[in-house]
TORTIKE-389079 format. One record per residue: x, y, z of N, C-alpha, C in turn. Coordinates in nm, 3 decimals. Layout:
BEGIN
+---------+---------+---------+---------+---------+---------+---------+---------+---------+
:    n.c1 :    n.c2 :    n.c3 :   ca.c1 :   ca.c2 :   ca.c3 :    c.c1 :    c.c2 :    c.c3 :
+---------+---------+---------+---------+---------+---------+---------+---------+---------+
:       X :       Y :       Z :       X :       Y :       Z :       X :       Y :       Z :
...
+---------+---------+---------+---------+---------+---------+---------+---------+---------+
//
This chain:
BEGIN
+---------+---------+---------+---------+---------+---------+---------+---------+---------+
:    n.c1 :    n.c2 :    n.c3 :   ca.c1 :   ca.c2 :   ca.c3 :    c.c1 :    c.c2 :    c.c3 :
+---------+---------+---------+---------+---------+---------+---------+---------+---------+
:   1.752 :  -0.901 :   0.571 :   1.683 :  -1.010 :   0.505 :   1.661 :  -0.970 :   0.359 :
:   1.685 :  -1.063 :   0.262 :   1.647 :  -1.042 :   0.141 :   1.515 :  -1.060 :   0.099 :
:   1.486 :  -0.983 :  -0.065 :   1.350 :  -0.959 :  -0.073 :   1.258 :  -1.064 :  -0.064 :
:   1.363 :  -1.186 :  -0.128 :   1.305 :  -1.291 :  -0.149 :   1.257 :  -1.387 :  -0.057 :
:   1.348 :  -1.345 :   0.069 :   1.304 :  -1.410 :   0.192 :   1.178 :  -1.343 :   0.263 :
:   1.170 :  -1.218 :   0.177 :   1.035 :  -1.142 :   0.237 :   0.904 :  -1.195 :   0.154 :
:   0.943 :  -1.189 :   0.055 :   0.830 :  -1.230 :  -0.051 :   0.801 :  -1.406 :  -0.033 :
:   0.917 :  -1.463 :  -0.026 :   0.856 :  -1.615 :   0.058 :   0.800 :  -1.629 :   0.180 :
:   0.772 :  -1.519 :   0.281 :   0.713 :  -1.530 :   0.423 :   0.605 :  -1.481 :   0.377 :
:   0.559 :  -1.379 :   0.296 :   0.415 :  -1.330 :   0.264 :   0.389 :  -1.414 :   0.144 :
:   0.424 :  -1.478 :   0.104 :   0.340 :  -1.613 :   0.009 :   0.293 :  -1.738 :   0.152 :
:   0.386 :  -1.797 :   0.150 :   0.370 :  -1.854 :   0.274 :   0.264 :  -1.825 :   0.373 :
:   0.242 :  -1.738 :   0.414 :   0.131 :  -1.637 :   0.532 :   0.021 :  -1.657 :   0.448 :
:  -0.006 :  -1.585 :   0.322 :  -0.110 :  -1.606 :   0.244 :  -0.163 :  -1.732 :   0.204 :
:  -0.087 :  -1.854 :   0.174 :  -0.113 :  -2.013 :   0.192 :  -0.166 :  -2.065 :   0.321 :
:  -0.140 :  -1.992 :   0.420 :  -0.206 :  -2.016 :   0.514 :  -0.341 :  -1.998 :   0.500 :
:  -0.308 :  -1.861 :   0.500 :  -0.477 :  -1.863 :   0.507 :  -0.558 :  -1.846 :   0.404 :
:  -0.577 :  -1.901 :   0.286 :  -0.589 :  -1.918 :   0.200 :  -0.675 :  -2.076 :   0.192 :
:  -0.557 :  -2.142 :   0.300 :  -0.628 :  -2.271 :   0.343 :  -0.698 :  -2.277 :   0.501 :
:  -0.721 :  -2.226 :   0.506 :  -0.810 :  -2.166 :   0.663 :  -0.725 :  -2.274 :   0.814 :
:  -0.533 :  -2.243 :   0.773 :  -0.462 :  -2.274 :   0.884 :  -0.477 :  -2.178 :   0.990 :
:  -0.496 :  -2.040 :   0.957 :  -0.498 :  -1.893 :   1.029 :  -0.623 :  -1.800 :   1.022 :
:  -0.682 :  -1.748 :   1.099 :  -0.781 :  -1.693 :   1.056 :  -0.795 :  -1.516 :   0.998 :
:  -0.854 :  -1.464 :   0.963 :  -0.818 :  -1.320 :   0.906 :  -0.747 :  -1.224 :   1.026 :
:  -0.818 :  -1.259 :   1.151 :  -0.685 :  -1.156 :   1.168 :  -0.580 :  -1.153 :   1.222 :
:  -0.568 :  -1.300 :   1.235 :  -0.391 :  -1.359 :   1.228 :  -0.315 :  -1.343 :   1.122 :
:  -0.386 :  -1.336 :   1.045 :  -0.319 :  -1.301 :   0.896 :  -0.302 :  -1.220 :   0.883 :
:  -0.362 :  -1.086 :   0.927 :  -0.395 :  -0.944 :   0.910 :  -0.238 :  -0.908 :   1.030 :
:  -0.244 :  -0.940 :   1.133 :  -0.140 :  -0.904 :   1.190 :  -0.030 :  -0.980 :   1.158 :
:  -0.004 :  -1.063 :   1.133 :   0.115 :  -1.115 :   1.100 :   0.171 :  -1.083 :   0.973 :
:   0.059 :  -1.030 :   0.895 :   0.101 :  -0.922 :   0.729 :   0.170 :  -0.818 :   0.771 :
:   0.113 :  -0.774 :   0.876 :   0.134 :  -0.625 :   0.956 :   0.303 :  -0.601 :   0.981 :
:   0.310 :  -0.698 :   1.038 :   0.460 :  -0.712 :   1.084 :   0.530 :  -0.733 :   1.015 :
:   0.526 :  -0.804 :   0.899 :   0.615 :  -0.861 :   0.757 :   0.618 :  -0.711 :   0.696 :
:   0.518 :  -0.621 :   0.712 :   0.549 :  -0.536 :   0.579 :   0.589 :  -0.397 :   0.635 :
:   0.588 :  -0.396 :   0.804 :   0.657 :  -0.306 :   0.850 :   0.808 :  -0.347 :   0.835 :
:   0.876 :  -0.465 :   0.869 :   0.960 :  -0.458 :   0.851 :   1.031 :  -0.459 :   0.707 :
:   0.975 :  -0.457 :   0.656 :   1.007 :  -0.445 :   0.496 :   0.992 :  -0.314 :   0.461 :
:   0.945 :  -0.250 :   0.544 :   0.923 :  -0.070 :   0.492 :   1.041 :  -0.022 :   0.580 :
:   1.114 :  -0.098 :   0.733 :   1.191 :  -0.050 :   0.790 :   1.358 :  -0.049 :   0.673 :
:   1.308 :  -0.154 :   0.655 :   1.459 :  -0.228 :   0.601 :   1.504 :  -0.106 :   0.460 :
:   1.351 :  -0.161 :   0.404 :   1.394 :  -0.053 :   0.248 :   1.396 :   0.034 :   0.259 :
:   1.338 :   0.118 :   0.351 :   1.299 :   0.253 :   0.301 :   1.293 :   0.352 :   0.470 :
:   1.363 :   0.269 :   0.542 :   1.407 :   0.311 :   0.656 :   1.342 :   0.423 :   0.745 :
:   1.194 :   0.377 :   0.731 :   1.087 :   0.419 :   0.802 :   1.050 :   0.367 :   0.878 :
:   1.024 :   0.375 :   1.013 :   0.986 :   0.282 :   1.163 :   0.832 :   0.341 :   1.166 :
:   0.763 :   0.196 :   1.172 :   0.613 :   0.201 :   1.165 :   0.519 :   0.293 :   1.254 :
:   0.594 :   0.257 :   1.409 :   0.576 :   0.319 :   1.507 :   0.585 :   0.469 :   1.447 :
:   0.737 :   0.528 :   1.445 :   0.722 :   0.668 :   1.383 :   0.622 :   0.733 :   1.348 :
:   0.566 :   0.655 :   1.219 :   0.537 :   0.705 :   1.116 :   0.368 :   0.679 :   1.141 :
:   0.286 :   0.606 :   1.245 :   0.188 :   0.583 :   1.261 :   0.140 :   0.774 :   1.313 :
:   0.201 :   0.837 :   1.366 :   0.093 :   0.964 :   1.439 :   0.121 :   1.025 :   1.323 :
:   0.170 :   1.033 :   1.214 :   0.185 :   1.109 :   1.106 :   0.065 :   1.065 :   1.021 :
:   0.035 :   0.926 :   1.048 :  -0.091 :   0.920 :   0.974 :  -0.198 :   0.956 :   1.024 :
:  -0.226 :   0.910 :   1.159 :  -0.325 :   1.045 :   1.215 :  -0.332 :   1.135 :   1.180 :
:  -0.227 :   1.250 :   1.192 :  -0.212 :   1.352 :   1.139 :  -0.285 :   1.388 :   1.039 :
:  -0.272 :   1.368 :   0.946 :  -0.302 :   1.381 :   0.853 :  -0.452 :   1.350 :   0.782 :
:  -0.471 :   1.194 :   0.811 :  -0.612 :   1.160 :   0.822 :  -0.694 :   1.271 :   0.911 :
:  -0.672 :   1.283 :   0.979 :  -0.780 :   1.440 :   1.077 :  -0.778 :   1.549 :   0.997 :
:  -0.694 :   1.554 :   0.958 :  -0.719 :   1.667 :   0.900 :  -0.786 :   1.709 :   0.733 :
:  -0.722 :   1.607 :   0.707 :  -0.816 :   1.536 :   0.548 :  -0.969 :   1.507 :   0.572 :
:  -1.013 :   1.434 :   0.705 :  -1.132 :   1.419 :   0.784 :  -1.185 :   1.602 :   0.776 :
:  -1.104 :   1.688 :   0.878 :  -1.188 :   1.795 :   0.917 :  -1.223 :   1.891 :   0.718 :
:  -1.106 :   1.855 :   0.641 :  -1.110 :   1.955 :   0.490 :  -1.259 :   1.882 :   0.484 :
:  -1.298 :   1.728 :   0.470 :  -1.398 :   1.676 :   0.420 :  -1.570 :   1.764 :   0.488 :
:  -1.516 :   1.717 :   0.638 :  -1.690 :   1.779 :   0.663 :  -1.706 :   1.958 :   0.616 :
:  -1.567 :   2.062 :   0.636 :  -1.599 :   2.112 :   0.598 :  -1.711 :   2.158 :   0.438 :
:  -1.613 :   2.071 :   0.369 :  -1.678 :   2.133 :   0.223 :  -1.829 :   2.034 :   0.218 :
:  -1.859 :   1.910 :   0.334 :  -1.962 :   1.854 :   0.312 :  -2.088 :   1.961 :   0.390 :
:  -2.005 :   2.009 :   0.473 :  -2.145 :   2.125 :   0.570 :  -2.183 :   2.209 :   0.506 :
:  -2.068 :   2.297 :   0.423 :  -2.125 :   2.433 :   0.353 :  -2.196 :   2.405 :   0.180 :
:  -2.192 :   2.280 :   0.145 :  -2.266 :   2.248 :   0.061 :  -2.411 :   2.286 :   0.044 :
:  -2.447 :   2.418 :  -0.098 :  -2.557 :   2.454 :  -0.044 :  -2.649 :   2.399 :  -0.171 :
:  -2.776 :   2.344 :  -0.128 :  -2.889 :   2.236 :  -0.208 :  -2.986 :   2.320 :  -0.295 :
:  -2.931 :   2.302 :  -0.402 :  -3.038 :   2.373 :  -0.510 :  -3.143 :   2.327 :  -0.518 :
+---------+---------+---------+---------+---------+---------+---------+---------+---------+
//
């Protein structure tokens, strides 16, 4: 699919609800799906894949955080 056919389904989606045809999180998932496949197509990353990598990572960005928030010492 071309970009333009991508960029006319997420204008479109956003006219929706914009005019309260869809509600937020019909919109929210149906964005979801438009822009995974637009990350599949371009840049040939599968959402699925790439979702425990964001876990990943978020936890662990999570555990760096409380660390340096626990040993914070109060003058």
């Amino acid at each position: 699919m071309s970009e333009a056919s991508y960029s006319l389904m997420l204008r479109n989606l956003s006219n929706d609800f914009y005019h309260n045809h869809i509600d937020f999180d019909e919109y929210r998932a149906q964005r979801k799906i438009i822009l995974d496949k637009i990350d599949k197509e371009l840049n040939g990353r599968d959402a699925a894949e790439s979702e425990g990598e964001d876990e990943l990572s978020s936890s662990a960005f999570m555990q760096t955080v409380s660390f340096y928030n626990s040993t914070e010492i109060d003058q």
